[in-house]
N, C-alpha and C positions, 0 to 999 in steps of 0.2 A: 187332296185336302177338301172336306166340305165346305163349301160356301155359304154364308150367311146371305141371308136374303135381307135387303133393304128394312124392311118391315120390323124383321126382328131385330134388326142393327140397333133401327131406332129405339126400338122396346128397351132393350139394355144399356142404352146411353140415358133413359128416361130413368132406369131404376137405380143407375148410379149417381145421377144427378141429388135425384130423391137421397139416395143412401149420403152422400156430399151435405147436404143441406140440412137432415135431420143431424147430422157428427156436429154441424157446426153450429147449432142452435143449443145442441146439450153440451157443449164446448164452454159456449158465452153463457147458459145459466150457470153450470159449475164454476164458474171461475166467476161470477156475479157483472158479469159484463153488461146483460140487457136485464129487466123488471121480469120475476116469474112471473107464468102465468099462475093464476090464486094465490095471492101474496099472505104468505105467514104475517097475520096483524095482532094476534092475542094470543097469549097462554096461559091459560088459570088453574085452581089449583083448588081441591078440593081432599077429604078424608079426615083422617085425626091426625089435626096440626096443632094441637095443643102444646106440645112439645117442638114446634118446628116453625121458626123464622121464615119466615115470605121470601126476605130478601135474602137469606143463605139458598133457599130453592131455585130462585133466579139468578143468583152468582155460580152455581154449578154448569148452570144452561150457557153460560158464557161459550161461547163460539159454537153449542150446537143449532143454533135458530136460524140458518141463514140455509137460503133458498126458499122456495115454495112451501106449501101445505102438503102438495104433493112428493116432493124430493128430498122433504126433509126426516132423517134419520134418526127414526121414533126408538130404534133398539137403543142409538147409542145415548137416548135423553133419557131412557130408563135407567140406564146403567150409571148414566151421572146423578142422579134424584138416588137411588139405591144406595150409593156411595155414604151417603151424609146418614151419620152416627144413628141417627133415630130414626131410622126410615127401615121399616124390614121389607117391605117392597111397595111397589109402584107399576101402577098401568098408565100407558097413553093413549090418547085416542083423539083422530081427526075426528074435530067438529067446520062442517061444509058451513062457509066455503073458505075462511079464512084464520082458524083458531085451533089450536089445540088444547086437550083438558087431562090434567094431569091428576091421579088419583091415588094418594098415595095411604099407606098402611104401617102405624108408627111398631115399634116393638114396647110391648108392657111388660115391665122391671117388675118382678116380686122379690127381687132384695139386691143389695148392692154386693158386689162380689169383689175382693180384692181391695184394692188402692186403687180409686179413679176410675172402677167400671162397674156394672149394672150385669144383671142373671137378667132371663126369660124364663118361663115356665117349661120353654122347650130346651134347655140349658145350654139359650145361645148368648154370649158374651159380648156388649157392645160398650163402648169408650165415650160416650158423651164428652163433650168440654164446652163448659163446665158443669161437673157433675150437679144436676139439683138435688135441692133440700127435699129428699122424700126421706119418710118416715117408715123408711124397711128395715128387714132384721141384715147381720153383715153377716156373709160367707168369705171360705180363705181356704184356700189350698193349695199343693203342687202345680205348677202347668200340668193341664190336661185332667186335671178333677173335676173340674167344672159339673160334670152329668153324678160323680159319684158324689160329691155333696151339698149337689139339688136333691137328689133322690134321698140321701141320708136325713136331707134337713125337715122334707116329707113327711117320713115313718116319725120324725122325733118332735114335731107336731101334732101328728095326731095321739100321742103319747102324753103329750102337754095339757091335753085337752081335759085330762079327766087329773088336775093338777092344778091348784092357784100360783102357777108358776109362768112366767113369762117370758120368754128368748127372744135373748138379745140379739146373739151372735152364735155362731157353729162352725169351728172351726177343724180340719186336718193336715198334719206337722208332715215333715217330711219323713217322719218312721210311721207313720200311713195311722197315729195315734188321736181320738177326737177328743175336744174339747169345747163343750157347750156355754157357754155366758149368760147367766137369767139379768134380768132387765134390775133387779136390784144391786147388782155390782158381784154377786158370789159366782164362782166356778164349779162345773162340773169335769171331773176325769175320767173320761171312757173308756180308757185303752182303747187298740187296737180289736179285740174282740168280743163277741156276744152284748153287744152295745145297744142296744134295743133291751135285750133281757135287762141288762144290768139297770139300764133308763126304768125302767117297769118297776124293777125291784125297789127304787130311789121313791118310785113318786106310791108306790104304795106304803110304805113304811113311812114317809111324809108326814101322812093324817096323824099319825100315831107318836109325831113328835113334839111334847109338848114346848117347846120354846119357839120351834116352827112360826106360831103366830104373833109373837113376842120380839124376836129376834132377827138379824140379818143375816143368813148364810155368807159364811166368807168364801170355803173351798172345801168341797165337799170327793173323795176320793172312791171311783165305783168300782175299782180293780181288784177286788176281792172277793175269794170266791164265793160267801157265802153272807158277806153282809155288806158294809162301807165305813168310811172314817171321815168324821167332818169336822170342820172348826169353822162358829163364827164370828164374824167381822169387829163384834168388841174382847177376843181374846187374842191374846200375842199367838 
């Protein structure tokens, strides 16, 4: 058996010592026994909080804040800031020597979708509570429509455009059938296909309707092939 020499004996009882003493120092910060060093003193919070509560920001952070500036775990304060309804994401970042700065990035609703939740323009789906008073058009659909009527609601927009007609709502039933709502209370019926053409055909023959300016559209039917059937709103 080789021999260890004095010299190096010591060496290795010096770097176990070391290895002893660093375990037990990150022992006692983990478990908050002794003061870190660079003590977590501030977190603030900056981005578009117009939509976002101070104090729901820092009710999230609840029990992530403890230890250091240094040890303390930035993924997992992301993930709780990310969490909350209105937040589509969120950075952290040490600021030396004692503070972190949180920056977060809310999600902008171009219409309310369903019962109780909000669209994105990227057709992502968020639950606010309580939902605010914004003054968007209402979408509805299936689970998992969500992208087919943003996109629908899109084309039938810019279809609107060249129309004194205003939408309300835009809705699709579970026979995958649309129905559009103008802001005056009348309905449109799209069926299931060539709903674009048929929208097209509706608001061109419009101009050409004389009571159009006169009258209230009640429910107007675009399912046919070659023209439509409407009744308004002061006839049984």
């Amino acid at each position: 058996m080789k021999r260890v020499s004095g010299k190096t004996a010591m060496l290795l009882v010096g770097v176990a010592m070391l290895i002893a003493v660093a375990g037990a120092a990150w022992y006692a910060l983990d478990r908050g026994l002794v003061r870190p060093l660079l003590p977590l003193e501030r977190v603030g919070f900056d981005g578009e909080l117009a939509q976002l509560q101070e104090t729901d920001l820092r009710k999230v952070l609840t029990g992530h804040l403890t230890g250091g500036l240094l040890s303390v775990d930035v993924g997992a304060i992301r993930g709780a800031v990310e969490s909350l309804p209105w937040v589509a994401t969120a950075t952290v970042r040490r600021v030396w020597p004692d503070a972190l700065r949180i920056t977060v990035a809310a999600h902008e609703p171009v219409a309310i979708w369903g019962r109780g939740a909000l669209i994105t323009a990227d057709a992502e789906v968020f639950r606010p509570s309580p939902l605010p008073d914004l003054a968007l058009p209402d979408l509805a659909g299936p689970p998992g429509s969500a992208a087919r009527v943003l996109e629908r609601y899109q084309g039938v927009m810019t279809l609107l455009e060249a129309a004194p007609l205003e939408l309300e709502s835009l809705s699709l039933n579970e026979r995958r059938a649309w129905t559009l709502t103008l802001a005056g209370g009348g309905r449109l019926h799209l069926g299931r296909t060539s709903v674009n053409a048929r929208l097209a055909r509706f608001i061109a023959a419009w101009a050409e309707i004389p009571e159009a300016d006169t009258r209230e559209l009640g429910v107007a039917d675009l399912r046919y092939p070659d023209g439509f059937a409407l009744r308004w709103q002061d006839e049984d």
